[in-house]
MARBA-797574 format. One record per residue (C-alpha): residue in three letters; x, y, z; residue number from 1. Coordinates in steps of 0.25 Angstrom, whole numbers, plus 5000, padded with zeros to 4 digits. Each point is the difference from the previous one (the first is absolute). Layout:
+------+------+------+------+-----+
! type !    X !    Y !    Z ! seq !
+------+------+------+------+-----+
!  Ala !    X !    Y !    Z ! NUM !
...
+------+------+------+------+-----+
REM end
This chain:
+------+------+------+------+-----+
! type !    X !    Y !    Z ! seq !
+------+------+------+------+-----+
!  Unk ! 5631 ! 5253 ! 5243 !   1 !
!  Unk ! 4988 ! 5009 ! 4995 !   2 !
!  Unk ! 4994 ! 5013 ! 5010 !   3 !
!  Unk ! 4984 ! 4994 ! 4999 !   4 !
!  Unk ! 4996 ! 5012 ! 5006 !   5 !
!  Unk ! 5004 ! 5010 ! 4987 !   6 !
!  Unk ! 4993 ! 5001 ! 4987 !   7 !
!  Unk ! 5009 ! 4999 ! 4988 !   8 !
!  Unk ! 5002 ! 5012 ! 4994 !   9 !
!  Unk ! 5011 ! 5008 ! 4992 !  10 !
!  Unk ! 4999 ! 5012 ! 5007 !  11 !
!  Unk ! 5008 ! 4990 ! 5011 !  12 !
!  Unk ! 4994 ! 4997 ! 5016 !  13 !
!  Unk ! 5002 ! 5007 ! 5013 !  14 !
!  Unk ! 5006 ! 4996 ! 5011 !  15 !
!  Unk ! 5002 ! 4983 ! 5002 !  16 !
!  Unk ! 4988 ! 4996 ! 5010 !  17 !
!  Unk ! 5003 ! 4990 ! 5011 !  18 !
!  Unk ! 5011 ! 4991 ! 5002 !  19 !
!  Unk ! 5013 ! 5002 ! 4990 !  20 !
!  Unk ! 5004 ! 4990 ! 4993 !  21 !
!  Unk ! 5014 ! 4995 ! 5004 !  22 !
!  Unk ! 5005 ! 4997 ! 4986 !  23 !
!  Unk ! 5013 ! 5009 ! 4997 !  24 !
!  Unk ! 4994 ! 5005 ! 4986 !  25 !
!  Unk ! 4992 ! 5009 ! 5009 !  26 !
!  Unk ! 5004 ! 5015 ! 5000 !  27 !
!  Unk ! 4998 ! 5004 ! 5015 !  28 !
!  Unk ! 4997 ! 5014 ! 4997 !  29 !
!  Unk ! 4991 ! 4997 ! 4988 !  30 !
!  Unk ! 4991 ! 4991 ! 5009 !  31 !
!  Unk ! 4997 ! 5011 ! 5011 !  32 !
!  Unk ! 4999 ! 5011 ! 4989 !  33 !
!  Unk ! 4993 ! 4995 ! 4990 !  34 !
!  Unk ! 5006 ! 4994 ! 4985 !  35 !
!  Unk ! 4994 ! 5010 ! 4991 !  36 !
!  Unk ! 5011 ! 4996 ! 4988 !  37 !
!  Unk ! 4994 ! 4995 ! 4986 !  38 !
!  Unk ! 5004 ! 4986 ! 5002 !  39 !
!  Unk ! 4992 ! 4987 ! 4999 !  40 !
!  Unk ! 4992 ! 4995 ! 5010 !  41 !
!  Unk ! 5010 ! 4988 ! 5005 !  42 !
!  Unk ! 5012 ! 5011 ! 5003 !  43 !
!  Unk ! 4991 ! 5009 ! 5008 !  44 !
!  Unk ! 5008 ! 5003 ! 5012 !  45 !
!  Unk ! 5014 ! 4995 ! 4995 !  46 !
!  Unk ! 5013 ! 5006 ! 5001 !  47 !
!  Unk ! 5006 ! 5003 ! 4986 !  48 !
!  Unk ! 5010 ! 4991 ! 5001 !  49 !
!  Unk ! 4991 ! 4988 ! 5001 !  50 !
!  Unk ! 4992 ! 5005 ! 4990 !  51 !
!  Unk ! 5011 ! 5000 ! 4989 !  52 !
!  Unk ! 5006 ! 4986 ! 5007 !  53 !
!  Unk ! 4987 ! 4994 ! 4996 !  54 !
!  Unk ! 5000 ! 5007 ! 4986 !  55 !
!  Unk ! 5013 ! 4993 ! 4997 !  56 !
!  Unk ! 4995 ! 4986 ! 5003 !  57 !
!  Unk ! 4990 ! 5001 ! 4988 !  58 !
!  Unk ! 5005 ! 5011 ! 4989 !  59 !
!  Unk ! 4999 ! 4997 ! 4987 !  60 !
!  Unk ! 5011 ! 4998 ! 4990 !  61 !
!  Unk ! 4997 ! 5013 ! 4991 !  62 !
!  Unk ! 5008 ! 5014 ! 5002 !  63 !
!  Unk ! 4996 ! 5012 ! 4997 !  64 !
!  Unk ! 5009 ! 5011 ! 4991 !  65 !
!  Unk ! 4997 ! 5014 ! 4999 !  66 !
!  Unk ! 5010 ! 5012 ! 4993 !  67 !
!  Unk ! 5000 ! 5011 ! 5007 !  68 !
!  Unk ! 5008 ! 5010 ! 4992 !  69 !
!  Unk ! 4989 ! 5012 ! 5003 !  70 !
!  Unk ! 4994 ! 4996 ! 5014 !  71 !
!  Unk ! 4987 ! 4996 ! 4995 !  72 !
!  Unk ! 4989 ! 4999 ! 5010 !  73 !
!  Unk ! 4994 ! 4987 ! 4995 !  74 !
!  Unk ! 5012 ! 4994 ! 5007 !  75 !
!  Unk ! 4993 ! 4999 ! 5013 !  76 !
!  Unk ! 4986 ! 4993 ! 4995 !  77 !
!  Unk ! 5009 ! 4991 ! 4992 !  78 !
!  Unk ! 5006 ! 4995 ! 5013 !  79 !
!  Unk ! 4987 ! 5001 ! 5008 !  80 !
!  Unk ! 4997 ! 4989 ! 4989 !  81 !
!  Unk ! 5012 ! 4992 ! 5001 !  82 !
!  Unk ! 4995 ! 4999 ! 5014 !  83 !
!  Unk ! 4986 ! 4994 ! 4999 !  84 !
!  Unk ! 5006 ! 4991 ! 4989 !  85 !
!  Unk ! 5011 ! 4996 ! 5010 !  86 !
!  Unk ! 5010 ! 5003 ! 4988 !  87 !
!  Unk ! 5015 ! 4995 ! 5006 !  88 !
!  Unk ! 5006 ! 5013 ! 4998 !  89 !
!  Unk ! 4999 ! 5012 ! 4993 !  90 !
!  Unk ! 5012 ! 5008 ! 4993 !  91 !
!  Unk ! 5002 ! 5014 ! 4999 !  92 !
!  Unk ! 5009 ! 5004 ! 4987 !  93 !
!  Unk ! 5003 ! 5012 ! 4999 !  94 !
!  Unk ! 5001 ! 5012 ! 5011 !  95 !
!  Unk ! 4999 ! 4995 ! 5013 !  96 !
!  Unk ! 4990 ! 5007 ! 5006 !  97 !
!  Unk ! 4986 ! 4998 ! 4996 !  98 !
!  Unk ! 4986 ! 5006 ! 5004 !  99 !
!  Unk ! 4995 ! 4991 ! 5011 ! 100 !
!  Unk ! 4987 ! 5007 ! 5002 ! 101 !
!  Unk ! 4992 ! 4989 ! 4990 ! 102 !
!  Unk ! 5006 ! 4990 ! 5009 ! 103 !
!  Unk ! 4991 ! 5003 ! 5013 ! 104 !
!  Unk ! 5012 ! 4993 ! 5007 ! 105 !
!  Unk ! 5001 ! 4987 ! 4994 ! 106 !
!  Unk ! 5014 ! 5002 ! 4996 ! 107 !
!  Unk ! 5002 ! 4996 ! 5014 ! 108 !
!  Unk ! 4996 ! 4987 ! 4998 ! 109 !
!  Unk ! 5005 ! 4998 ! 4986 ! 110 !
!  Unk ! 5014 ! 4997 ! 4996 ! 111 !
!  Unk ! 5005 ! 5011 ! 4991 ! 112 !
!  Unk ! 5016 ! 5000 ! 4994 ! 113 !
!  Unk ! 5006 ! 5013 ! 4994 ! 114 !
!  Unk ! 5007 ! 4997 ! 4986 ! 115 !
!  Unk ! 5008 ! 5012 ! 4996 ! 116 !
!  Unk ! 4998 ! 4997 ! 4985 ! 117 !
!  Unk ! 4992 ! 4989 ! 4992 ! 118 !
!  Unk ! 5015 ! 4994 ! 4995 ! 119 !
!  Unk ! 5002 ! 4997 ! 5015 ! 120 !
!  Unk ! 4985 ! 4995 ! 5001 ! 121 !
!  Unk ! 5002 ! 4991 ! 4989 ! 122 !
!  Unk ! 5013 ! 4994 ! 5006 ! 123 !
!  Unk ! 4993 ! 4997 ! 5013 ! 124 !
!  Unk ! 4988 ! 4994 ! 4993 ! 125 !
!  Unk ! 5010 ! 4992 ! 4991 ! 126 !
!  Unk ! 5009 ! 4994 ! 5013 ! 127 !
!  Unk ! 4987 ! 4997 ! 5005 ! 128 !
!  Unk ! 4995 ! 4992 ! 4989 ! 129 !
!  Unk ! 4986 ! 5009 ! 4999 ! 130 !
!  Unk ! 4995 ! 5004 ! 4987 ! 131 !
!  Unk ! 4996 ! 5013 ! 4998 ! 132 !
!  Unk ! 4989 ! 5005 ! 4992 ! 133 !
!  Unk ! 4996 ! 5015 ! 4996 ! 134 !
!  Unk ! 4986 ! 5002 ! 5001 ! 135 !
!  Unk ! 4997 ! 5011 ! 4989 ! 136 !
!  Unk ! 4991 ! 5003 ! 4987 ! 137 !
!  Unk ! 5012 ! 5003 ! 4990 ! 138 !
!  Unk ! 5000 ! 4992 ! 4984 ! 139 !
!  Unk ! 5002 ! 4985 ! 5003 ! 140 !
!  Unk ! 4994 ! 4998 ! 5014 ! 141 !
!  Unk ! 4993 ! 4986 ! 5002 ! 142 !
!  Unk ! 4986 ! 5002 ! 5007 ! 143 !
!  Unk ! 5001 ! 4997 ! 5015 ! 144 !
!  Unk ! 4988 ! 4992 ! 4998 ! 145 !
!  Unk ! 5006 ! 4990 ! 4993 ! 146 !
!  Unk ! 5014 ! 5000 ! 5005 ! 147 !
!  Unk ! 5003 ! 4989 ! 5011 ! 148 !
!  Unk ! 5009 ! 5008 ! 5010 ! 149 !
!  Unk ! 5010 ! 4992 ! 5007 ! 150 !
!  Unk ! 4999 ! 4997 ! 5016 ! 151 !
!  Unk ! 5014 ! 5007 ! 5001 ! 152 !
!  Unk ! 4999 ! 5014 ! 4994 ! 153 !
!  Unk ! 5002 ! 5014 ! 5003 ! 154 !
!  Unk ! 4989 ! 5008 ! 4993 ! 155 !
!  Unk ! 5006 ! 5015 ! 4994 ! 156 !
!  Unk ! 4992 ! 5011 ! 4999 ! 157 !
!  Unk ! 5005 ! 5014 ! 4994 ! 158 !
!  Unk ! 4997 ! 5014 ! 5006 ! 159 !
!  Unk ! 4986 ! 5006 ! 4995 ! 160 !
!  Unk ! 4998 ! 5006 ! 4987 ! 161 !
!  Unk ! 5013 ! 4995 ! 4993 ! 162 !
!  Unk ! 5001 ! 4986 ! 5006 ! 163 !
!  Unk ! 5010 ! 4992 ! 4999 ! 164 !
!  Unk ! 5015 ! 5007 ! 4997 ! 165 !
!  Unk ! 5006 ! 4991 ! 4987 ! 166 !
!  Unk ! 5009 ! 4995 ! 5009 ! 167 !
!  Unk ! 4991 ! 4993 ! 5009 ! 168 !
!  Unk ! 4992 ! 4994 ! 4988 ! 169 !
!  Unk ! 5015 ! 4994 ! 4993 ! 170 !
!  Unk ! 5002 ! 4994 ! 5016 ! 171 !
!  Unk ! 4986 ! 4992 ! 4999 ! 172 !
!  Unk ! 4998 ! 4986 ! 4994 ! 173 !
!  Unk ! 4988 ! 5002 ! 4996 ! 174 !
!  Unk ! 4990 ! 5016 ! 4999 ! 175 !
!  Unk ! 4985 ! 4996 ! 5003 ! 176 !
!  Unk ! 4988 ! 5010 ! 4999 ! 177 !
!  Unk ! 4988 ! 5001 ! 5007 ! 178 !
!  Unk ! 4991 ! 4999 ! 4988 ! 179 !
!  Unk ! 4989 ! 5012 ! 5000 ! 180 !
!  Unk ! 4987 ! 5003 ! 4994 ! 181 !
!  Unk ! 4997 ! 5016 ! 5000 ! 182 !
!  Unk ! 5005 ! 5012 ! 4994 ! 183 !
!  Unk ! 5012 ! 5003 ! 5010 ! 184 !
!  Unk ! 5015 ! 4995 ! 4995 ! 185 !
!  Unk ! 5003 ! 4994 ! 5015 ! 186 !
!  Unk ! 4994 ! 4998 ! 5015 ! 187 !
!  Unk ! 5006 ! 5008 ! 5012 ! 188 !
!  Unk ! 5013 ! 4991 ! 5003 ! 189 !
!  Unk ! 4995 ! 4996 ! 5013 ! 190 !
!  Unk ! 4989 ! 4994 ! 4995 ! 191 !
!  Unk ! 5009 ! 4992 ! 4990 ! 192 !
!  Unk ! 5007 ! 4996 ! 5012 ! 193 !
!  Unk ! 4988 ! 4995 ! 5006 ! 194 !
!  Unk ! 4994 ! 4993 ! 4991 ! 195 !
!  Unk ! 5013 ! 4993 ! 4995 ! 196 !
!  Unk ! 5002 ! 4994 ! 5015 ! 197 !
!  Unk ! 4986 ! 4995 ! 4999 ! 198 !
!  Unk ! 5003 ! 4995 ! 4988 ! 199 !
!  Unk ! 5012 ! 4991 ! 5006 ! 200 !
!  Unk ! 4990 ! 4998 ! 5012 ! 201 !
!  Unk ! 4990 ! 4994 ! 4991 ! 202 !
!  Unk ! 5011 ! 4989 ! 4992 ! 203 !
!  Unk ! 5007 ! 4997 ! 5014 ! 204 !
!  Unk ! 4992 ! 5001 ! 5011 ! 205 !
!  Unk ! 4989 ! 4987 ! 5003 ! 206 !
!  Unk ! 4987 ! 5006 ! 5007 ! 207 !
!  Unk ! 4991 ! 4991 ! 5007 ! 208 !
!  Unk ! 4985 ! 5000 ! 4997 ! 209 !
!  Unk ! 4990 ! 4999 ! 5012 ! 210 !
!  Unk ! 5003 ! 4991 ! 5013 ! 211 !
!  Unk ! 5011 ! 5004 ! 5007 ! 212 !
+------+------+------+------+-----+
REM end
């Protein structure tokens, strides 16, 4: 049930005006106060709890990997990505705290898992049949643009500046790169986590054209 009475906005709505809705997704204190969180028009008002509920019905297959061996602050934005991508889950390697600050609070509504190293990520991804592949511009790399990425994958990305550990490059099935056309040696990692997920959104993902 949509508030009429309400632009859209992402800077969120006041206070619910007129009748609440009944529906148990509603956050009572939300709809007398306002919603003023960075959330799509269709979970304005609703408890967190509902909002990750219905996430869960319609994720996508993909994970997201991150190392974090020197609490890089691109980790954040790369889960605020995950999130509008509706990865499955994102994993931590590495230390276990992370700079959430990039994340403007998505991380509560993404699944993140903690792997202590990338031997015990490899293992988890191996029991659970998911094939991972680093994301990095190292000799050998096949082009992203060309490389038809699995439904069921878990996308790695390395810290910034020196990428991916040779560990997690020997763990992968396969290293793609995200070929580039200027003078710099590589792109900031969050957006090479962003444009890889796009890039699994645009073999996966059926768009309709006009209609409804």
């Amino acid at each position: 049930m949509d508030n009429p009475t309400h632009e859209t906005s992402t800077a969120g709505v006041g206070p619910w005006q007129g009748e609440w809705p009944d529906d148990d997704h509603y956050d009572a204190e939300l709809l007398r106060e306002g919603d003023t969180r960075n959330v799509i028009d269709r979970y304005r008002y609703w408890r967190m709890e509902a909002i990750v509920a219905d996430l869960d019905e319609h994720r996508h297959p993909f994970h997201v990997a991150i190392e974090n061996w020197q609490h890089d602050m691109n980790i954040g934005s790369i889960v605020r990505s995950a999130n509008a991508f509706a990865a499955d889950t994102v994993h931590i390697i590495g230390r276990r705290r992370w700079n959430k600050r990039g994340a403007m609070v998505t991380d509560r509504y993404q699944h993140v898992m903690h792997h202590e190293t990338v031997a015990v990520f490899a293992t988890w991804a191996r029991e659970q049949g998911i094939p991972i592949l680093a994301i990095d511009n190292v000799p050998g790399c096949v082009p992203l643009e060309t490389f038809a990425l699995p439904q069921r994958c878990a996308l790695l990305f390395g810290q910034e500046g020196p990428g991916l550990s040779d560990e997690a490059i020997a763990v992968a099935e396969a290293v793609i790169e995200i070929t580039q056309f200027g003078s710099t040696r590589s792109i900031n990692a969050s957006a090479a986590a962003a444009v890889a997920m796009h890039a699994w959104v645009m073999q996966h993902v059926t768009f309709k054209t006009g209609g409804n």
